[in-house]
C-alpha positions as a Markdown table, in Angstrom:
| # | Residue | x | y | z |
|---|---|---|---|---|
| 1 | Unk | -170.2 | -92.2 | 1.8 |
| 2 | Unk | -167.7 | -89.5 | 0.7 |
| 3 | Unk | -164.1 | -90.6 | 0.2 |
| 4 | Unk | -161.3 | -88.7 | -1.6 |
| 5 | Unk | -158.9 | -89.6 | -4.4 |
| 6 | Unk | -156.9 | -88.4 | -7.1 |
| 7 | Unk | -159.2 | -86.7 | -9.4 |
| 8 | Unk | -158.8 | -88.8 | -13.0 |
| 9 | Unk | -159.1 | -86.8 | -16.2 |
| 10 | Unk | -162.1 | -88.4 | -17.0 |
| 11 | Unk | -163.5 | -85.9 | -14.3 |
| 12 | Unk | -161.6 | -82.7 | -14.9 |
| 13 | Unk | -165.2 | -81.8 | -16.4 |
| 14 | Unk | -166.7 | -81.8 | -12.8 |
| 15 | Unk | -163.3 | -79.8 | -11.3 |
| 16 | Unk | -164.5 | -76.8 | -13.8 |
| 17 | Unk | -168.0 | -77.1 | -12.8 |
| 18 | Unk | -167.3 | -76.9 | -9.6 |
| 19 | Unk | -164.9 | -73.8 | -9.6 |
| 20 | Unk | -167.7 | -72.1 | -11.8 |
| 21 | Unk | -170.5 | -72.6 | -9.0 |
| 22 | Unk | -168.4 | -72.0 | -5.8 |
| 23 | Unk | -166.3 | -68.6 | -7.7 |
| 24 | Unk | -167.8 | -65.7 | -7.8 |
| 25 | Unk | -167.0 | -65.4 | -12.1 |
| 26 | Unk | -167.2 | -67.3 | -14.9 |
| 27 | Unk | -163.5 | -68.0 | -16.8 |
| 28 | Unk | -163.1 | -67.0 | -20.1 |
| 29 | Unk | -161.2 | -69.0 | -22.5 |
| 30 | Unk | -157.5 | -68.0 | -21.3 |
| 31 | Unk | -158.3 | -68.2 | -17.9 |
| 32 | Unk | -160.1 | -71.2 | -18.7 |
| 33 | Unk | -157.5 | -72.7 | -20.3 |
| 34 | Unk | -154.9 | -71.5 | -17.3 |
| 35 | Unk | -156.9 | -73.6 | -14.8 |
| 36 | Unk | -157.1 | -76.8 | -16.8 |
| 37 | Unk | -153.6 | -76.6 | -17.1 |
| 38 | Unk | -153.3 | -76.6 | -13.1 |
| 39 | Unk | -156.4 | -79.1 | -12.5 |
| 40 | Unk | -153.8 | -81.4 | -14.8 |
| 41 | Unk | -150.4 | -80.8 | -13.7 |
| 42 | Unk | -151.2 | -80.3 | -9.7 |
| 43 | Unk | -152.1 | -82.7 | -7.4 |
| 44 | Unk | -156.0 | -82.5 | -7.7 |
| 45 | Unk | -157.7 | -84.1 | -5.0 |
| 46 | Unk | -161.7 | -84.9 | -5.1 |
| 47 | Unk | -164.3 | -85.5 | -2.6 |
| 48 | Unk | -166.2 | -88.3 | -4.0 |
| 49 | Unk | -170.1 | -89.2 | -3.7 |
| 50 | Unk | -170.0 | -92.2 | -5.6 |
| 51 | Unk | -169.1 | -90.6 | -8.7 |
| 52 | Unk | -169.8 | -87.3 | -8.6 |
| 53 | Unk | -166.9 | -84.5 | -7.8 |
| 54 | Unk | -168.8 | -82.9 | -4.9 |
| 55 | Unk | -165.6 | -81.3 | -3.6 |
| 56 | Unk | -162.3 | -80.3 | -4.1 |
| 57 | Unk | -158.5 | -78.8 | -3.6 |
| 58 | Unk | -155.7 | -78.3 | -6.3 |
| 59 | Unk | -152.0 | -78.5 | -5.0 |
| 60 | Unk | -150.0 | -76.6 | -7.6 |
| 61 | Unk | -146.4 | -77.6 | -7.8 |
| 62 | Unk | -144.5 | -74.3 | -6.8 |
| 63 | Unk | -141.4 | -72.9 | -4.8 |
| 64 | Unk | -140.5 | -70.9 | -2.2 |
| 65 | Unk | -136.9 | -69.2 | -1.3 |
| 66 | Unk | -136.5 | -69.1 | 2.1 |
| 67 | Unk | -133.1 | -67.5 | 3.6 |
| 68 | Unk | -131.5 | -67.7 | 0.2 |
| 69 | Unk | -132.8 | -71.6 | 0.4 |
| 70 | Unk | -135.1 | -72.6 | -2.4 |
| 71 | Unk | -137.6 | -74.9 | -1.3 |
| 72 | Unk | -140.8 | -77.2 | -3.0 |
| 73 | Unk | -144.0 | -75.7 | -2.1 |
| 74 | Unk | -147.7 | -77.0 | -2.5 |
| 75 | Unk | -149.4 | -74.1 | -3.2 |
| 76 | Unk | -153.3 | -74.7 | -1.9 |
| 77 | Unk | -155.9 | -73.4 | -4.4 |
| 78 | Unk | -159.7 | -73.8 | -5.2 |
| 79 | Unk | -160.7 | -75.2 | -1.9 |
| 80 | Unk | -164.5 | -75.6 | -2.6 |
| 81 | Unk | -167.1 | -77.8 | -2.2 |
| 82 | Unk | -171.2 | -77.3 | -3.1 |
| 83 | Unk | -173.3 | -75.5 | -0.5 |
| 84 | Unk | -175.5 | -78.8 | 0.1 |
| 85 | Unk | -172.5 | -80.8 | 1.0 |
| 86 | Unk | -171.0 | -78.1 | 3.5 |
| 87 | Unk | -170.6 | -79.0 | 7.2 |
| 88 | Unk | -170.1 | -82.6 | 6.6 |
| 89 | Unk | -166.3 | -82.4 | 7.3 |
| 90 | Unk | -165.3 | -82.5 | 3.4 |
| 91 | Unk | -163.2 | -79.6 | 3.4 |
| 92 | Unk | -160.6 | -81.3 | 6.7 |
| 93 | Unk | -160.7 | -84.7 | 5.0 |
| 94 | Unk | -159.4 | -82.4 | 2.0 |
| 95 | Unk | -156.9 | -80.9 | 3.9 |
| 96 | Unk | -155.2 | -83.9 | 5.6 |
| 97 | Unk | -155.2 | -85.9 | 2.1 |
| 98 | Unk | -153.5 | -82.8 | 1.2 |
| 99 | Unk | -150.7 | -82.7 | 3.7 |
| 100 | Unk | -150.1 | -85.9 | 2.7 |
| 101 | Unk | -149.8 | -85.8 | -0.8 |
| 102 | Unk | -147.3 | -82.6 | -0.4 |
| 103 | Unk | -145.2 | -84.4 | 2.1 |
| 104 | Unk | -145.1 | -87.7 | -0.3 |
| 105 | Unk | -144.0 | -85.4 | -3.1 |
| 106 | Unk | -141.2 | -83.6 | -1.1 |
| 107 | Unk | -143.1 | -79.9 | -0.9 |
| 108 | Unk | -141.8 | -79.4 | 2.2 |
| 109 | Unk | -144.3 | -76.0 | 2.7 |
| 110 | Unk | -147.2 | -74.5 | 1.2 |
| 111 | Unk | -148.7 | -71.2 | 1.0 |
| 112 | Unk | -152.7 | -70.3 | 0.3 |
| 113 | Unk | -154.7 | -67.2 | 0.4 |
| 114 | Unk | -157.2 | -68.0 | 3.1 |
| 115 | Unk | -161.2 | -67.4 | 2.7 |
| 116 | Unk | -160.7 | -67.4 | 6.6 |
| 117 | Unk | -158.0 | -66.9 | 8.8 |
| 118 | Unk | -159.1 | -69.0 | 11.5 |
| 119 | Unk | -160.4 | -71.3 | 9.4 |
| 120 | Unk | -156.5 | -72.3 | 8.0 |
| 121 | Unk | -154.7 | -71.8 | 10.9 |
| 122 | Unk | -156.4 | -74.7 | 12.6 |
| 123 | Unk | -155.2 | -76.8 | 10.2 |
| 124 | Unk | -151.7 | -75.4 | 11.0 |
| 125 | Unk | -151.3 | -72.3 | 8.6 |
| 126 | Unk | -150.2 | -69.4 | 9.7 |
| 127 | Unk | -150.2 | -65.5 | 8.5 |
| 128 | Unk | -146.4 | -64.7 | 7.3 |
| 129 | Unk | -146.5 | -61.2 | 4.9 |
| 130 | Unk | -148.0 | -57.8 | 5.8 |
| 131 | Unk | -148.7 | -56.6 | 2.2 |
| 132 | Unk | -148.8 | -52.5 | 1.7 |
| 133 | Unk | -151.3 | -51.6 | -1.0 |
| 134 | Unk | -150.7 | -47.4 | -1.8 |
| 135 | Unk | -152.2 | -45.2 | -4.0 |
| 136 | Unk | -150.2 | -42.2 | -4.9 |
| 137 | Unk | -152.1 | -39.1 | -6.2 |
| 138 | Unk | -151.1 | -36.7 | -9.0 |
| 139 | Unk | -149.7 | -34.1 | -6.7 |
| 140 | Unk | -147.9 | -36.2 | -5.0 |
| 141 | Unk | -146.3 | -38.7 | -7.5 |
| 142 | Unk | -142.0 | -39.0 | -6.3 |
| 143 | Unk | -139.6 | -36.1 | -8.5 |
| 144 | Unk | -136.7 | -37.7 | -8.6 |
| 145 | Unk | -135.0 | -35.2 | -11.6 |
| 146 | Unk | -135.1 | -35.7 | -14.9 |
| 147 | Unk | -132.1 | -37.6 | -15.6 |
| 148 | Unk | -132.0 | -40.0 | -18.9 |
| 149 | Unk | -132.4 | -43.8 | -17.9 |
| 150 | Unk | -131.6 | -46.3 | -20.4 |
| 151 | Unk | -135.6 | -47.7 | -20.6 |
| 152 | Unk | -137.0 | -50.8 | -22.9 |
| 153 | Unk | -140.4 | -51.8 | -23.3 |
| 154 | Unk | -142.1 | -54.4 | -24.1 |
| 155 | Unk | -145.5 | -56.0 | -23.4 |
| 156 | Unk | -147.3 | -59.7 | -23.2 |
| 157 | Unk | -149.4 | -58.4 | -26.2 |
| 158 | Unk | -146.2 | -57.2 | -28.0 |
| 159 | Unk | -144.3 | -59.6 | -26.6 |
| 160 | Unk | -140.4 | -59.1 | -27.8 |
| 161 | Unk | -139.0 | -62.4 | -26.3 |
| 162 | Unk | -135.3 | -61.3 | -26.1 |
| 163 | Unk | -136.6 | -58.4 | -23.5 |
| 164 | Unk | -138.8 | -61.1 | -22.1 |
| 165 | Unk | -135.9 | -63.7 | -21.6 |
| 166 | Unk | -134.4 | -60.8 | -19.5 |
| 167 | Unk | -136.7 | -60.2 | -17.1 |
| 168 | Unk | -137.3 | -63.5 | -16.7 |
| 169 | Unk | -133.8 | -64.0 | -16.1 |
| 170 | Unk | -133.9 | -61.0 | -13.8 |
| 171 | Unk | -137.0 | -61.7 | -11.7 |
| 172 | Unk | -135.6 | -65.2 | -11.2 |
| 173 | Unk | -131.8 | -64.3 | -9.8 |
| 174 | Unk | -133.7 | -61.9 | -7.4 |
| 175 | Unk | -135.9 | -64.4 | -6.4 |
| 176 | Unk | -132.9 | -66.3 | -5.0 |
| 177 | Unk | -131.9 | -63.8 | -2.4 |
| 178 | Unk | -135.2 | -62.6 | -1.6 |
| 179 | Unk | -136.9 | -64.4 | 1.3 |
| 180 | Unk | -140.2 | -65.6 | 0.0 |
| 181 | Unk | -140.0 | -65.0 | -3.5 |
| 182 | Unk | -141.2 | -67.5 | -6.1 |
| 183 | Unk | -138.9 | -68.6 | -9.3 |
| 184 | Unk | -141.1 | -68.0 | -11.6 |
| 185 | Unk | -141.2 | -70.8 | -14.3 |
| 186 | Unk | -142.5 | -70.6 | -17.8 |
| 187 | Unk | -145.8 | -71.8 | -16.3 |
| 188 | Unk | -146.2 | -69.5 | -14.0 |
| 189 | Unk | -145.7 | -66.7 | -16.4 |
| 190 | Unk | -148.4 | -67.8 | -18.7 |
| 191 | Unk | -150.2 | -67.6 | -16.0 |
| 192 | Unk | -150.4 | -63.8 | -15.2 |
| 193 | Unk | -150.3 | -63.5 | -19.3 |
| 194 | Unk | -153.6 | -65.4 | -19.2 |
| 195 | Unk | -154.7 | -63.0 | -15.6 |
| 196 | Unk | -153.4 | -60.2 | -16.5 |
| 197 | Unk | -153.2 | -59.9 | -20.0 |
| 198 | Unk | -152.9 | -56.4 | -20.3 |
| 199 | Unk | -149.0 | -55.9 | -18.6 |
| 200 | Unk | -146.7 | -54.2 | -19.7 |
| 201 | Unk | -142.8 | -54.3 | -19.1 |
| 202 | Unk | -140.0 | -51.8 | -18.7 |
| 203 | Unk | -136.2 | -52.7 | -18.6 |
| 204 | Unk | -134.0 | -50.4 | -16.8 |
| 205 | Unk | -130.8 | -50.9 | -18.0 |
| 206 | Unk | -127.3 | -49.7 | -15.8 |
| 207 | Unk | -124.0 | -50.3 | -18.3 |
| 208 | Unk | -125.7 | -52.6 | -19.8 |
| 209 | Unk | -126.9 | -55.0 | -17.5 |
| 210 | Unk | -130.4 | -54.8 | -16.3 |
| 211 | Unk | -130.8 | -53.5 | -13.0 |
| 212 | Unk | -134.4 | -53.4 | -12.9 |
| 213 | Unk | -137.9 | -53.9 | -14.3 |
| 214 | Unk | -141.9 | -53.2 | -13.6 |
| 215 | Unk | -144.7 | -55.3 | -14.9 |
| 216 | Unk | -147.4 | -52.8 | -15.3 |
| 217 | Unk | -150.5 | -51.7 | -16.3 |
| 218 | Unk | -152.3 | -48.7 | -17.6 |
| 219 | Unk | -156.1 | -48.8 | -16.6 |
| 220 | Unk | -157.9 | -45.7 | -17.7 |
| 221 | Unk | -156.0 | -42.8 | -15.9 |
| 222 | Unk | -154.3 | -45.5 | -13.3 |
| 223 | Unk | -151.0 | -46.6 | -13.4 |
| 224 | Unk | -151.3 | -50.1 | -12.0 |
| 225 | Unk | -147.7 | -51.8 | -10.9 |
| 226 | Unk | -147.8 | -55.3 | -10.7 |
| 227 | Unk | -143.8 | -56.0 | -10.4 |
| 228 | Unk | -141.4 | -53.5 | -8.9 |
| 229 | Unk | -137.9 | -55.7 | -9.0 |
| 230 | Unk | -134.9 | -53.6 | -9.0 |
| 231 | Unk | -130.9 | -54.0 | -7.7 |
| 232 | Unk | -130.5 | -51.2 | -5.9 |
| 233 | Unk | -131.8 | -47.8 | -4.8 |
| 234 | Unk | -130.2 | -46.3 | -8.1 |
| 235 | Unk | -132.0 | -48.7 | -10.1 |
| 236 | Unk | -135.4 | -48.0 | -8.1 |
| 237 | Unk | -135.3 | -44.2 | -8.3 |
| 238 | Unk | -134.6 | -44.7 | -12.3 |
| 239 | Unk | -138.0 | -46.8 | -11.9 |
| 240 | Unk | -140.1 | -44.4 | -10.5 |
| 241 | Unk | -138.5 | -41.7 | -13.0 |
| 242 | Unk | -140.7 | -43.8 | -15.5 |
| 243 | Unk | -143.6 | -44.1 | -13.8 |
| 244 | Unk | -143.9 | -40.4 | -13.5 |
| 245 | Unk | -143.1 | -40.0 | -17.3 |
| 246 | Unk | -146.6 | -41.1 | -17.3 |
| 247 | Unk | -147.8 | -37.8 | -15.7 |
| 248 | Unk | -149.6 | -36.0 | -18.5 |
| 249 | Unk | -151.9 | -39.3 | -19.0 |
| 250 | Unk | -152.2 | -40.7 | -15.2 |
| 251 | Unk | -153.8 | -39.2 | -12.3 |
| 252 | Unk | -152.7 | -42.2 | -9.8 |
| 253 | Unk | -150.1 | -44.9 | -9.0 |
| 254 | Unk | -151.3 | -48.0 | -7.2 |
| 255 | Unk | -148.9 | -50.5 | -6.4 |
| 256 | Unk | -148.0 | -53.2 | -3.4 |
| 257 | Unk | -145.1 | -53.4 | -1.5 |
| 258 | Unk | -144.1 | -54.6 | 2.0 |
| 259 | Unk | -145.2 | -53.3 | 5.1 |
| 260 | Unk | -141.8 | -53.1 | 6.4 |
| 261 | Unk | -140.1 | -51.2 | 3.8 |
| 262 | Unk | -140.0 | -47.9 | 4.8 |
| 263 | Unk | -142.0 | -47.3 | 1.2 |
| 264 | Unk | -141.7 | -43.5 | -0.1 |
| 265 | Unk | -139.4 | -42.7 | 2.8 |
| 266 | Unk | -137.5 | -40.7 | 0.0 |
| 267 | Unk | -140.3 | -38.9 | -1.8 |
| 268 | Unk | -140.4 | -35.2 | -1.3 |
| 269 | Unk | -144.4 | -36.1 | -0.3 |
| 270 | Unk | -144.5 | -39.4 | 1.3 |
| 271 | Unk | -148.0 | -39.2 | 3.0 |
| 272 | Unk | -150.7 | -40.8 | 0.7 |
| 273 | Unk | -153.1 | -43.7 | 1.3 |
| 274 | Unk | -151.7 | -47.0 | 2.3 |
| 275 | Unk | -153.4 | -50.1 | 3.5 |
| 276 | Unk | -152.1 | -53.1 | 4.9 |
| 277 | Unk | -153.4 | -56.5 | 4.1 |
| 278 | Unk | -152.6 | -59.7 | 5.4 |
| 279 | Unk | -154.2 | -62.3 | 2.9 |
| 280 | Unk | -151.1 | -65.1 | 2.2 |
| 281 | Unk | -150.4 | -67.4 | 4.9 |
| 282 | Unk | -147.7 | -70.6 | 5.1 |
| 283 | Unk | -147.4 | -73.9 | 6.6 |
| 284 | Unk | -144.7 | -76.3 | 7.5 |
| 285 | Unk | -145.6 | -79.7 | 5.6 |
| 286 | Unk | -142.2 | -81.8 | 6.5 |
| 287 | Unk | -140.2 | -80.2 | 9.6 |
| 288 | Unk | -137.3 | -82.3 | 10.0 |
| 289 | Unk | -136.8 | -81.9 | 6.1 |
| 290 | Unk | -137.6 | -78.5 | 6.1 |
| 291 | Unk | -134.8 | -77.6 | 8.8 |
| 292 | Unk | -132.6 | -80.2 | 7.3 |
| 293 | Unk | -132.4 | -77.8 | 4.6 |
| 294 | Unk | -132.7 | -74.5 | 6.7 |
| 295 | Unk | -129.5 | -72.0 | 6.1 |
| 296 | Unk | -128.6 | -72.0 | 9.9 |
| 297 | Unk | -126.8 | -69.0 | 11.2 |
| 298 | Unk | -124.5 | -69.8 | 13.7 |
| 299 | Unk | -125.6 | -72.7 | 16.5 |
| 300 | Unk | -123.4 | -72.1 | 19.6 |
| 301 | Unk | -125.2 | -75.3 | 21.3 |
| 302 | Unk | -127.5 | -78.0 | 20.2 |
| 303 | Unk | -131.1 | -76.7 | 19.8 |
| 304 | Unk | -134.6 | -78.1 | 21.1 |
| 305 | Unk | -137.5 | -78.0 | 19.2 |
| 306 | Unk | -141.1 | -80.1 | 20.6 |
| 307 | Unk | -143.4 | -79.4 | 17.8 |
| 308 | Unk | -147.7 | -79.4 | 18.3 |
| 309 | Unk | -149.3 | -80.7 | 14.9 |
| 310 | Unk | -152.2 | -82.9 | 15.2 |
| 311 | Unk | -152.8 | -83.0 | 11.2 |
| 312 | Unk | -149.2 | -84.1 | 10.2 |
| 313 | Unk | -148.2 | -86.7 | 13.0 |
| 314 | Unk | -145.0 | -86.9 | 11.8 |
| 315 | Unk | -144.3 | -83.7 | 13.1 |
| 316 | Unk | -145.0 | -84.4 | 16.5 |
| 317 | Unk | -141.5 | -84.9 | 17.8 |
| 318 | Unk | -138.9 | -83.6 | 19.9 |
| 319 | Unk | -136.1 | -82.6 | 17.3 |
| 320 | Unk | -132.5 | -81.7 | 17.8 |
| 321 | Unk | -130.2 | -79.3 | 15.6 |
| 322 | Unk | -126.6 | -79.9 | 16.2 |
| 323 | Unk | -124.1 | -77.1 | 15.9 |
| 324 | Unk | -123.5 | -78.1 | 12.3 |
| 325 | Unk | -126.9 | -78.2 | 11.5 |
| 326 | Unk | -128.1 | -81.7 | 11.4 |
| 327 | Unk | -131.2 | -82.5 | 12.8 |
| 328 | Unk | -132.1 | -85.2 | 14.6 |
| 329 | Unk | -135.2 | -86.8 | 16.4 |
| 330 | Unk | -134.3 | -87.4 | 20.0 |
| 331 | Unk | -136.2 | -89.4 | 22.7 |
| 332 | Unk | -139.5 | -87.2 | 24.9 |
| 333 | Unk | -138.2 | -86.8 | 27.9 |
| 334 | Unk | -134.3 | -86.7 | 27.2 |
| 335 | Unk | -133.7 | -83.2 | 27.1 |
| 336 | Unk | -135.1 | -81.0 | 30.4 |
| 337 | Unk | -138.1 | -78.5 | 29.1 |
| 338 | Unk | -136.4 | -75.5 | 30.2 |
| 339 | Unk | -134.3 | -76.0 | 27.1 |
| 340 | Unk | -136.8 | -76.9 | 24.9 |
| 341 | Unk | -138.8 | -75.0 | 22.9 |
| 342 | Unk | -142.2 | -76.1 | 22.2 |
| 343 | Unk | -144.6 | -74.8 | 19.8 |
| 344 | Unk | -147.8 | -75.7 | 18.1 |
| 345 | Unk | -146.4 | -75.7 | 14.1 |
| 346 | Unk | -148.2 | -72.3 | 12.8 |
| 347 | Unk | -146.1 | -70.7 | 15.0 |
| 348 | Unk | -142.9 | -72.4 | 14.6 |
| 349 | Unk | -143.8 | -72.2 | 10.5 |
| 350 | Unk | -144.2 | -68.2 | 11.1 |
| 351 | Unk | -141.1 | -68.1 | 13.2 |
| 352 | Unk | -139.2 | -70.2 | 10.7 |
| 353 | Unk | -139.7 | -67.8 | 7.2 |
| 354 | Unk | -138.8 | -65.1 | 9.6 |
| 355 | Unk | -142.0 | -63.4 | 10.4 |
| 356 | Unk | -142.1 | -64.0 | 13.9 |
| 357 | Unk | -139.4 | -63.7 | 16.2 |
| 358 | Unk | -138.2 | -66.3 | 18.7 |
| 359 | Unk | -139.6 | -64.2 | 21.4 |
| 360 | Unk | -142.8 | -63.1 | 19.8 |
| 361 | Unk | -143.3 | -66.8 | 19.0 |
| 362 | Unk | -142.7 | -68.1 | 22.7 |
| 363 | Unk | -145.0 | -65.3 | 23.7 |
| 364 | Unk | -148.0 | -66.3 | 21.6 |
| 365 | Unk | -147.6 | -70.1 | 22.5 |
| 366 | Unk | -147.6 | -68.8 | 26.1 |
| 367 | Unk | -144.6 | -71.1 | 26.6 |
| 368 | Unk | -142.0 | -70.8 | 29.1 |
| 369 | Unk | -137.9 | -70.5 | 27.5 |
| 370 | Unk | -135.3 | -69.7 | 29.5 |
| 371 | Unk | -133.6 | -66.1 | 27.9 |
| 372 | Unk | -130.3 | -68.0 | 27.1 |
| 373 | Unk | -132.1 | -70.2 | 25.3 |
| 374 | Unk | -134.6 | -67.8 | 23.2 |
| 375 | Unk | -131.3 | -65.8 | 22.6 |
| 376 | Unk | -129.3 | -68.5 | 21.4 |
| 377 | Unk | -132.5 | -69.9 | 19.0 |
| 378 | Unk | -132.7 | -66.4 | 17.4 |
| 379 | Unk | -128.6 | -66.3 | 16.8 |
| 380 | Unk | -129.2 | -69.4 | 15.0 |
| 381 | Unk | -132.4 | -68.5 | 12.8 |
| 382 | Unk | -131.8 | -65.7 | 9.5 |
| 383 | Unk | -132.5 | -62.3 | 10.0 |
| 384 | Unk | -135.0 | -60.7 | 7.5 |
| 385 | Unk | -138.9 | -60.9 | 6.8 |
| 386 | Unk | -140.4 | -62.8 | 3.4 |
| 387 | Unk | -142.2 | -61.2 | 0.6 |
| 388 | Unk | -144.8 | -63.0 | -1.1 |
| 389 | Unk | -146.9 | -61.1 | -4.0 |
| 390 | Unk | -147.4 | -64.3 | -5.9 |
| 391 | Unk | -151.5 | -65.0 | -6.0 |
| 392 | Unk | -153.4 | -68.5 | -6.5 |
């Protein structure tokens, strides 16, 4: 009989044996050492025959900002489970433990990067980020004039930690007011030291104060940008003035951006190879917590919300949002259903962070709203689409 539980550190030696089968490579000794961290400070749930680990999930104690909110966020990682224990329902069982445990611990939503689409978004995730991967040849890498930026360096293997501190520092206050953005803790960043070993880091400095900075790097004749945080348009042309300072030893840039961004709208040769991905999606854990902490917009009358969630029951209600915000659980049956919108909760998650719009959302529920109503929901909601580029 399977059951699952709290993995106890007398096991963590089945959690890596596990991730070693189900993964397609082997960690070395950082990386190694990188997951063991997690396995111990996450919530590590195991799928039990008697007692061997047969299957498992990590839910790694992370944030989120949301409209300038920051929020808890169980971040769902090494989902996995051996090939002779598949179809046996020990991925769901998984799943729901998991929602759980994230609600008990106040993480309010999660993100993963789904194996499958479907697969997550029957258990109520939802796709929220369309990623832009570009590749920018040698001819057609952005001129931007050869002005002299004020430029620092430094690098994880040359680590200087007073320029580190500063973009730490930096990446974190943009974070803040960027909708889907992670703070970064110390954690996190010996994380992508451990994953990414090989970054770089340049500091663009305007009168004084840094404006900008790129993790990068430099693999064979490609310049590979993992971070591209800047204040401004100023600040980002200076950026790319450094990239292409590269040009005698690269012969491509390859970076990631958002879909939306109007990326390269300025270069005097904007048409190179782009791609859009969708691989993150999000979830709602805890709506009447999650909108209890929501940065309304303005709420010209009380809003309506029936939400669909048959793996988080606590979700199933019929919520109200006064015009100051608070929200309530009212009665089924108080409110007519012409006022009310109802949506199954990857939807309303999607709608929520912004990716979705009220209309787009009633439309793929294939749920009747009166126009007032959709009109005055999208009044009250924040305008603006996440960014995610954080990977677990």
């Amino acid at each position: 009989m399977i059951h699952i539980q709290h993995v106890e550190e007398k096991d963590y030696w089945q959690i890596h044996r596990l991730r070693d089968y189900c993964f397609p490579n082997k960690y070395n000794e950082a990386r190694r050492k990188d997951f063991h961290h997690w396995v111990q400070h996450s919530t590590t749930l195991g799928a039990y025959d008697g007692n061997k680990v047969v299957g498992q999930v990590l839910v790694l104690p992370l944030n989120m900002t949301i409209h300038r909110q920051n929020y808890k966020m169980g971040g769902i990682a090494f989902v996995a489970s051996y090939p002779e224990y598949r179809q046996q329902g020990i991925a769901k069982k998984l799943m729901i433990e998991s929602l759980k445990q994230m609600r008990a611990n106040g993480q309010t939503v999660s993100v993963l990067a789904p194996f499958s689409v479907s697969f997550y978004r029957y258990f109520g995730w939802e796709l929220f980020f369309e990623k832009l991967n570009y590749t920018i040849p040698l001819e057609k890498f952005p001129a931007l004039g050869k002005k002299v930026d004020t430029v620092k360096r430094t690098s994880f293997e040359w680590l200087d930690e007073e320029l580190f501190q500063q973009v730490k520092d930096f990446h974190n206050a943009s974070a803040l007011v960027t909708s889907g953005s992670m703070v970064r803790d110390d954690a996190w960043w010996n994380r992508l030291a451990s994953r990414q070993p090989n970054s770089h880091f340049a500091l663009y400095y305007d009168e004084g104060e840094v404006a900008a900075y790129l993790r990068y790097e430099i693999a064979g004749t490609t310049f590979l940008i993992h971070d591209f945080v800047t204040k401004d348009l100023s600040a980002e042309q200076a950026m790319w003035r450094y990239v292409t300072a590269h040009a005698a030893s690269i012969t491509e840039i390859k970076g990631v951006t958002a879909n939306d961004s109007r990326f390269g709208y300025y270069f005097a040769e904007p048409q190179f190879t782009r791609e859009v991905v969708q691989d993150m999606m999000v979830r709602i854990v805890d709506a009447q917590a999650f909108m209890q902490q929501y940065e309304w917009n303005k709420i010209i009358k009380p809003l309506y919300v029936r939400l669909e969630d048959q793996f988080c029951t606590w979700n199933e209600q019929l919520f109200e949002i006064n015009c100051d915000g608070e929200v309530a659980i009212v009665e089924t049956g108080a409110i007519d259903n012409s006022n009310v919108l109802t949506l199954p909760i990857n939807l309303f998650s999607a709608m929520m962070v912004g990716y979705l719009s009220v209309q787009d959302a009633v439309m793929y529920a294939q749920q009747f709203l009166k126009q007032e109503v959709i009109e005055n929901w999208q009044q009250a909601l924040q305008m603006g689409k996440p960014e995610f580029y954080e990977y677990f």
